[in-house]
C-alpha positions in Angstrom: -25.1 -35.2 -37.8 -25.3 -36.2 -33.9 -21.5 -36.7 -34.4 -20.7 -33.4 -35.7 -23.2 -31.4 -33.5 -21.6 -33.5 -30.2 -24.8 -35.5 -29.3 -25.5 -39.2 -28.8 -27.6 -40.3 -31.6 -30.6 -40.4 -28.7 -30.3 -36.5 -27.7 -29.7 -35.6 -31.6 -33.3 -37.2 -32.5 -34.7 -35.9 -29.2 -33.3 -32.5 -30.2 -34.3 -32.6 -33.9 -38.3 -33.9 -32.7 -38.5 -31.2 -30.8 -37.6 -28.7 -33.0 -39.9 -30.5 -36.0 -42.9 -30.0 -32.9 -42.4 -26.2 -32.3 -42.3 -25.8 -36.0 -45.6 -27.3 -36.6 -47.0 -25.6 -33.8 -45.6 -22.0 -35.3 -46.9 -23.5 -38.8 -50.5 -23.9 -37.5 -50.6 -20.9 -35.7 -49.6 -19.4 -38.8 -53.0 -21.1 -40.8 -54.6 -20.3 -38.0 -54.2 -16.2 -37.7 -54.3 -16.6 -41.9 -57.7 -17.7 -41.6 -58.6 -14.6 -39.2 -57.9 -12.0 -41.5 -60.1 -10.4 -43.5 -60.0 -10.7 -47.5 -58.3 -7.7 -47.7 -56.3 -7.8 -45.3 -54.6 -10.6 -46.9 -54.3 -8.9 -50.0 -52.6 -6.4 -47.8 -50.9 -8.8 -46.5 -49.0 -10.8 -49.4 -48.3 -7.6 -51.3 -46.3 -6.7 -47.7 -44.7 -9.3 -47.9 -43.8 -8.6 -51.5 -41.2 -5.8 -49.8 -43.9 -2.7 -50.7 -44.4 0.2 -48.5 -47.8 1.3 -47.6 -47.9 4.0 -49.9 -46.5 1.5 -52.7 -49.6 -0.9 -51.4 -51.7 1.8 -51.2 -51.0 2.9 -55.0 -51.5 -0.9 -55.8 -55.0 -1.3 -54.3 -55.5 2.2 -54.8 -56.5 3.2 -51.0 -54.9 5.8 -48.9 -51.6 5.0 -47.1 -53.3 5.1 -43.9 -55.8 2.6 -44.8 -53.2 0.3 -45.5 -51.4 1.5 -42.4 -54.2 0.5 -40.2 -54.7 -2.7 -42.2 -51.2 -3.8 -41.1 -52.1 -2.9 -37.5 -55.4 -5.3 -37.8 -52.8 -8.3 -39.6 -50.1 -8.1 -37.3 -52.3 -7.8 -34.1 -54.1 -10.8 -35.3 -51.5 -13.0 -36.2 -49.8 -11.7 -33.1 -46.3 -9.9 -34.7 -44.8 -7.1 -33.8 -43.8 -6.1 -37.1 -43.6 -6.4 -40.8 -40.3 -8.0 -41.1 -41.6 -10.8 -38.5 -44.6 -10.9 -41.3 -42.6 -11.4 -44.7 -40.9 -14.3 -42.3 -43.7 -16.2 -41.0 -45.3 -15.9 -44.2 -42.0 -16.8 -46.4 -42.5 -19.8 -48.8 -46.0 -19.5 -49.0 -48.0 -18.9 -52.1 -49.6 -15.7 -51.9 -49.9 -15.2 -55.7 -53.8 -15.7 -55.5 -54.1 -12.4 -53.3 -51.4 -10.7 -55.5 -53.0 -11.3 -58.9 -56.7 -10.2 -57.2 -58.3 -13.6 -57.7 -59.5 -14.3 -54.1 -63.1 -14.1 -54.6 -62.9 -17.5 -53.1 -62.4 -17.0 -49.9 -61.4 -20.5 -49.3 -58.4 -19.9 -51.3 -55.5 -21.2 -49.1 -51.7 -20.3 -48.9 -49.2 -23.2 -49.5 -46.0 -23.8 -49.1 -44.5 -23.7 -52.8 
């Protein structure tokens, strides 16, 4: 890889370390702002992520559009995104089946990485 990138084998795992650190660090904050949201809003959340609107996430949950409208505000504020599209990607590869299928009564139920 270091060859075919142009970098002493030194920079390449200097390079690669560095980029493992600043994923973790995007991967905690991730857990982190998870954690801050409300129960619903994570329901919100993964069915966002799903590719709904709010009025298709609305008709889901059955709220008004502009419940789930000021729900995404709450998510993204809190997990400090600008918009849904950063969402579905900091969220991608997690297992948000739990708050899809309703069965989050447990509110330590956890996203993972599938």
């Amino acid at each position: 890889l270091s060859i075919r990138e142009g970098f002493s084998t030194d920079d390449m795992i200097l390079i690669l370390l560095d980029q493992a650190v600043k994923d973790r660090r995007e991967m905690d904050r991730a857990h982190s702002g998870w954690e801050s949201l409300s129960p619903r809003e994570k329901q919100v959340a993964a069915y966002i992520c799903t590719g709904l609107t709010s009025r298709q996430v609305a008709a889901q949950l059955v709220l008004s559009p502009e419940t789930v409208k000021t729900h995404a505000r709450h998510i993204l504020r809190k997990l400090q995104l600008s918009s849904r599209i950063e969402l579905r990607r900091l969220l991608d590869g997690w297992d948000l089946s739990p708050w899809l299928d309703g069965d989050f009564c447990d509110r330590k139920v956890k996203p993972h990485l599938q």
